[in-house]
N, C-alpha and C positions, 0 to 999 in steps of 0.2 A: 367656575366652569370646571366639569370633572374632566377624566381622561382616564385613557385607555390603564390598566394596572399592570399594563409591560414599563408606563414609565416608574410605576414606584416602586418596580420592586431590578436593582442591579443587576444588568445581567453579565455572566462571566469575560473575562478581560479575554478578548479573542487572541488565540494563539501568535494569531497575523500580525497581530500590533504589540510586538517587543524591537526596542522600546515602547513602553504604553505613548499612543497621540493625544495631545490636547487641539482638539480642532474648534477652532475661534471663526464664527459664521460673523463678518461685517470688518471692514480695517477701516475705520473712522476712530472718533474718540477713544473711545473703549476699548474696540480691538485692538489698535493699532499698539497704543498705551500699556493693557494687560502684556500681551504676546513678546513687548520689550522686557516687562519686568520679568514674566517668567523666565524669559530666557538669561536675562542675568541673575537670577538662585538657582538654575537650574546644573548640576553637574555633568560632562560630556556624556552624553550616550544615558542621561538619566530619562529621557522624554522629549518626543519630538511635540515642538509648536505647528501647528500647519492654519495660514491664515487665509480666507476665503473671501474676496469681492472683486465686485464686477469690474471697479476700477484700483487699478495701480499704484495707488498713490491716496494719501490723507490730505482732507483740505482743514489749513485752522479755518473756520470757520466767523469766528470773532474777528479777523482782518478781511472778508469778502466789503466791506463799506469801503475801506479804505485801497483796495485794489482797485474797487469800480471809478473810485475816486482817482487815478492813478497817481496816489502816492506810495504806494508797493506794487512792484511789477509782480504778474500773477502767477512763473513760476515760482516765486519765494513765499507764498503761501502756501503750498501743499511739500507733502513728502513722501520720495518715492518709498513704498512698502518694503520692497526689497533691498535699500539701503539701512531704512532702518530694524528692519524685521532680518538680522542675517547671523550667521555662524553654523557649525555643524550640527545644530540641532532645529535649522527654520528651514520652514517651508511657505512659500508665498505661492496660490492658485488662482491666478484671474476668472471668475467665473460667479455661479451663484451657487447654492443651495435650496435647493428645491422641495424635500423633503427629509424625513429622518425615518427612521425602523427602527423604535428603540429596545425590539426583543433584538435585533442582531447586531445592534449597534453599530449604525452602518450611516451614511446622508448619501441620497443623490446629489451629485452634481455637475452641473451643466456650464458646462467653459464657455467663453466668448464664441469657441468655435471648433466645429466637430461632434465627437459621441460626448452623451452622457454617460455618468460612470461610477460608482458605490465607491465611497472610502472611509472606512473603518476607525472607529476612536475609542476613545475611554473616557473623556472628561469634554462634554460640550459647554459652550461658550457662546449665547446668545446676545450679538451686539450688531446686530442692525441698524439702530435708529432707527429715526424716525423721518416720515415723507410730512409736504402742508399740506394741512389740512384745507380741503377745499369745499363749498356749497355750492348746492347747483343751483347757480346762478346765471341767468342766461347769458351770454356771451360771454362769460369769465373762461373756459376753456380754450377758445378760439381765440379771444383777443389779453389774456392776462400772461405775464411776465414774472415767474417762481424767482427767489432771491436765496438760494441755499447751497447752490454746488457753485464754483471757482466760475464754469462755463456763462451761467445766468449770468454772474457780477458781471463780467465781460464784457458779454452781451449786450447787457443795459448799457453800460459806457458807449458802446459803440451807437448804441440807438439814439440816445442821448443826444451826443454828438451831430448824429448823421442829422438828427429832426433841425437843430438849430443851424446846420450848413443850407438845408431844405427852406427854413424860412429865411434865410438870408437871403435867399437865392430868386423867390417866389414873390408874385404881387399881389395873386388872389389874398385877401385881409383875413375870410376864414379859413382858408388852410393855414394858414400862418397862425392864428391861433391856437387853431388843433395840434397844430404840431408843439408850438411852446405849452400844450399845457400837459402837466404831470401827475396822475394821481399815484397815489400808493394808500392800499389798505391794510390798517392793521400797526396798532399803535406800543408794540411791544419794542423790543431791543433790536428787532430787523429792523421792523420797518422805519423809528426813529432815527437808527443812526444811517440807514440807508438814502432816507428822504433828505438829511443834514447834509451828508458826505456832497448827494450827489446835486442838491441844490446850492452846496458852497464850491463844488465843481462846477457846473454851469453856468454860476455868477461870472467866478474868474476866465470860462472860456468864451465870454460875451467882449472881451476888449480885443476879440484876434476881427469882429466881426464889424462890418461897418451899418449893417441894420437889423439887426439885434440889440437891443440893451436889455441890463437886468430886467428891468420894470416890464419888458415882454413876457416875463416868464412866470409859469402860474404853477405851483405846487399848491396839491391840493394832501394832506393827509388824514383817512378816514378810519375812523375810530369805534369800536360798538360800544363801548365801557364809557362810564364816566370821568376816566383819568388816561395819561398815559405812562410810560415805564412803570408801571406800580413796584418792577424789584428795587429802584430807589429810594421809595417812599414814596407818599402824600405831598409833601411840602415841596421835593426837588422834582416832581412829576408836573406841576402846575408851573414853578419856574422855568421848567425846559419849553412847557407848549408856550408860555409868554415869548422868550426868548426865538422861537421858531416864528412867531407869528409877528415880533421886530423885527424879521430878516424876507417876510411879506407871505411865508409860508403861510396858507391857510388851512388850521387844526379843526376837525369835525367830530368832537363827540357826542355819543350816545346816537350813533349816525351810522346807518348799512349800505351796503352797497345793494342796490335792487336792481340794476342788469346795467346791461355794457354793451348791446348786441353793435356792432357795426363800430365801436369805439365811440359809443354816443351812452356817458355815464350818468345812470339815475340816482341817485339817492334819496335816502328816506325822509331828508328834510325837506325834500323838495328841489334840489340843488339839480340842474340840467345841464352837461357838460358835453362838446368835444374834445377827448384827448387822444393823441398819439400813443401815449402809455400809461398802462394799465399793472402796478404790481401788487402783488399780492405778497404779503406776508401774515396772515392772519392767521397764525399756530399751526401745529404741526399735529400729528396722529402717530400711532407707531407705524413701524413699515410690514405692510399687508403680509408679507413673506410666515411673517410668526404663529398666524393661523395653519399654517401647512407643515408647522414643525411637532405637530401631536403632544405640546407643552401645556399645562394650565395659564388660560389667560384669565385678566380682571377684566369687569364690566365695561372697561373702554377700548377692550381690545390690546392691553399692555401684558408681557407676562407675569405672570404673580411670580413675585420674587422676595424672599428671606431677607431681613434684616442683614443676613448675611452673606446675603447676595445669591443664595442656591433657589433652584426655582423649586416652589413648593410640591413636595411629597416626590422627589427626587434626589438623590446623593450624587450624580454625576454630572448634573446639569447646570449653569450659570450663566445669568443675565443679569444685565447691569446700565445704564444709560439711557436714551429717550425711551426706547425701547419697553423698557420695565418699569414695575409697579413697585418701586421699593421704599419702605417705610423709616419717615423719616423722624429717628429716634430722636433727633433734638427739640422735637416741636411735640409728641408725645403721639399718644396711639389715635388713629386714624388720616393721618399725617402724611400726606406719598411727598419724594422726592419732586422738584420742577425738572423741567425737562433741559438743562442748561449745562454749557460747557465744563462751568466749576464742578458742578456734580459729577459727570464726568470721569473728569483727570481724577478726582480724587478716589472714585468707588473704582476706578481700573489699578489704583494703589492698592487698596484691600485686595479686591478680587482675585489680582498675581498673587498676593500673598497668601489668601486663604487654598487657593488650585496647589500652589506648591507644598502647602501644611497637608492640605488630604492626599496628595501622591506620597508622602510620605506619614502617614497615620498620625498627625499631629491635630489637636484642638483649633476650628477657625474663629473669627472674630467677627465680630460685626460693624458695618458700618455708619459710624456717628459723623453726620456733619458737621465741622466748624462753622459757623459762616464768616466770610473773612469782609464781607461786603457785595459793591456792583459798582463798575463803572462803564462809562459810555462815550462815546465819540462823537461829539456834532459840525465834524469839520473843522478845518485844521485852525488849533489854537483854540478850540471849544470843546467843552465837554462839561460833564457833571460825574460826580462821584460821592456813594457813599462807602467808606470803608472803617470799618470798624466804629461805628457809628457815627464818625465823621463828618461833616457835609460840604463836600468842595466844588463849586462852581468855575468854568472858564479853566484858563490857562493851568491852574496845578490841577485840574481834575484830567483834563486834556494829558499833560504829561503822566498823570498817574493812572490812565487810561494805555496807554502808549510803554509805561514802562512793565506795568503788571503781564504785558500779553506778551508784551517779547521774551519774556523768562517763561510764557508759556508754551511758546512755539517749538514745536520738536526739531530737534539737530541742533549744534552749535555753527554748522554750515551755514542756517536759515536763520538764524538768529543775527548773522553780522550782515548777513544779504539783507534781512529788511532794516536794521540801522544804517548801514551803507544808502538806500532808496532815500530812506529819511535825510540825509546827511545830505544827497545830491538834491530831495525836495526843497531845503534850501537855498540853495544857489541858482537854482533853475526856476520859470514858469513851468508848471502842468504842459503839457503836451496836447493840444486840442485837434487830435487826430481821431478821426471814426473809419477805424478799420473794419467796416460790416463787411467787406470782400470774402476777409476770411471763414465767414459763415456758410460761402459755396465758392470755395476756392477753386475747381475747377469749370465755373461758369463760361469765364471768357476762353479757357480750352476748347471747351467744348463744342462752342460757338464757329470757330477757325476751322477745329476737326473733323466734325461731322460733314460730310460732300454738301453742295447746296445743292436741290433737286432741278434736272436738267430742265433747260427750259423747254418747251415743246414747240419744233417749230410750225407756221403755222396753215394748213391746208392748202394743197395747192388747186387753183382751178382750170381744169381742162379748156383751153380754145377749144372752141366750135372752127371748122372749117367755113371759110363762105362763100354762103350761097350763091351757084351762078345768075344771073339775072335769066 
């Protein structure tokens, strides 16, 4: 895709921006990750960082199963931006990016609240991510349930919850149905450790209940490929869906979803369901925003991005994570990176390195991936793992699941907070609380507050006098 020739050719370092800005659009992965390293090579008053998203805070993302699951509480999954993004050279700006001007080097941006408003940079930083990817599929809109921000995890748990206190409660035999049964589409790393987590949650929150049991509860997961996890292999892809399908889950490949209107789900095999929930995790896209930053993008809509992480036929501009198109040298030429957290962490290593080499006229590098492996969660004391070519099933793939992420999680704060959860998930049962309230927490306010409308009282009718005879 071409582009305008204001982005390739540099335009002079505005007067306004001494120290020169490195403005970083997205504080997820990448942002969040880059904007720390920069700022530890950077020397006081060498270059301010200034980091821009609409929310506050980074979620790890790789612990959203095991939150929905409540085995980490869901503050200690995310991190505030501004704790970890801080010293006299950060700038953290709740808000978005809307566009860019790359003859005055300049992005609009529009805060949560108030004017939009131009500010000025020298070195852009493309880390949006990525949104799911969705088909229009009927009733998926209206009735489907996203699995990628802290909120959705949540959410589910509470819906989750709420459905199985609803059939507890209920005599009618098909709502009770519909409500224990559970689809989720989409047979990658969401949605298998999602469907695991929160079907090995539900088990254990069926013994608080007195007419619920396991054997009520109907997970269905729907697959379009003919395997699932393929980042573990072949071999541990087929023992996971065996393994999910002992535990009564029912695994659906080579299988679509063809509509959902009313929560009444079709699929391709023929398969006719009602359920209560509906999620969706079937891959991701990049995030829409990238088309309105005047950058070359690739055929899928990702930015085209240098082995070295500069986005193509630009010297000032850098993308890296779902977001981008970048080529991945280990596997040889035609080769893009996946769209995954390891990738990530690791090209937001380079990337601070490479911004700090060019603020200061130095040679960059490029990005060569390790692979170190994949592993997975299916509930506690389950997992699979391959690392380093290894292949571990159950309990050590569980812990090696469990220990690899926690060394990933940003802070040392967040790091004891989610072994601490761990450490009391032991001693404790799960919590089989559905907090849906919190979803419109000023309901019952409102309810009290608002006057009730007067009653009107009711016509009176005039005596007649009577008549004298």
């Amino acid at each position: 895709m071409t582009t305008e020739a204001a982005v390739r050719t540099p335009a002079p370092v505005s007067p306004a921006n001494i120290p020169p800005r490195i403005l970083v659009i997205g504080g997820g992965y990448v942002g969040m990750y880059t904007a720390q390293r920069i700022l530890k090579n950077l020397k006081r008053g060498e270059a301010i960082v200034t980091v821009v998203d609409p929310r506050s805070y980074m979620t790890y993302q790789p612990f959203l199963p095991e939150a929905a699951a409540g085995s980490i509480a869901p503050r200690n999954i995310v991190a505030p931006l501004r704790r970890v993004i801080k010293g006299p050279n950060a700038e953290v700006v709740t808000g978005k990016v809307v566009s860019v001007d790359h003859t005055r080097r300049t992005a609009r941006i529009e805060p949560n609240a108030g004017e939009p408003y131009d500010l000025g940079f020298d070195q852009l930083v493309v880390a949006v991510g990525s949104v799911p990817r969705t088909l229009p599929i009927p009733g998926l809109a209206e009735n489907g349930i996203g699995f990628k921000q802290v909120e959705e995890a949540i959410s589910l748990r509470n819906h989750i919850i709420g459905q199985i206190d609803l059939a507890d409660s209920i005599k009618d035999e098909a709502l009770r149905r519909k409500a224990l049964t559970f689809v989720f589409v989409g047979g990658g790393f969401a949605g298998v450790e999602a469907i695991a987590e929160m079907e090995d949650m539900a088990r254990d929150v069926c013994k608080w209940y007195n007419h619920v049991e396991p054997e009520d509860l109907r997970f269905l997961l729907v697959e379009a490929a003919d395997r699932i996890l393929p980042e573990v292999g072949p071999e541990l892809g087929v023992w996971t869906a065996e393994e999910l399908r002992k535990r009564g889950i029912q695994v659906k490949m080579k299988t679509f979803l063809n509509s959902c209107v009313d929560k009444h789900v079709v699929l391709s095999d023929g398969t006719e369901v009602d359920a209560s929930t509906i999620v969706w995790t079937a891959g991701v896209k990049p995030n829409p925003v990238v088309s309105s930053l005047g950058i070359p993008l690739g055929p899928k809509g990702h930015v085209d991005a240098q082995a070295n992480l500069r986005v193509t036929g630009t010297e000032y501009v850098w993308a890296a994570g779902d977001c981008a198109q970048v080529p991945d040298l280990s596997k040889g030429a035609g080769n893009w990176c996946s769209p995954s957290a390891q990738h990530a962490v690791r090209q937001a290593k380079v990337l601070a390195e490479n911004i700090v080499a060019a603020l200061r006229g130095k040679p960059v590098q490029d990005y060569v991936h390790k692979h170190v492996g994949s592993v997975a969660g299916l509930g506690i004391g389950k997992g699979v793992a391959n690392v380093y070519g290894t292949k571990l099933r159950g309990w050590p793939a569980w812990f090696m699941h469990r220990a690899y992420h926690v060394s990933r999680v940003p802070t040392f704060n967040r790091k004891v907070r989610v072994c601490m959860d761990w450490a009391l998930a032991g001693f404790f049962r799960r919590e089989a609380v559905s907090l849906t309230a919190f979803e419109s927490p000023r309901g019952e306010f409102t309810e009290v507050a608002v006057p009730a409308p007067a009653a009107v009282a009711p016509a009176k009718t005039e005596e007649k006098a009577p008549v004298a005879a």
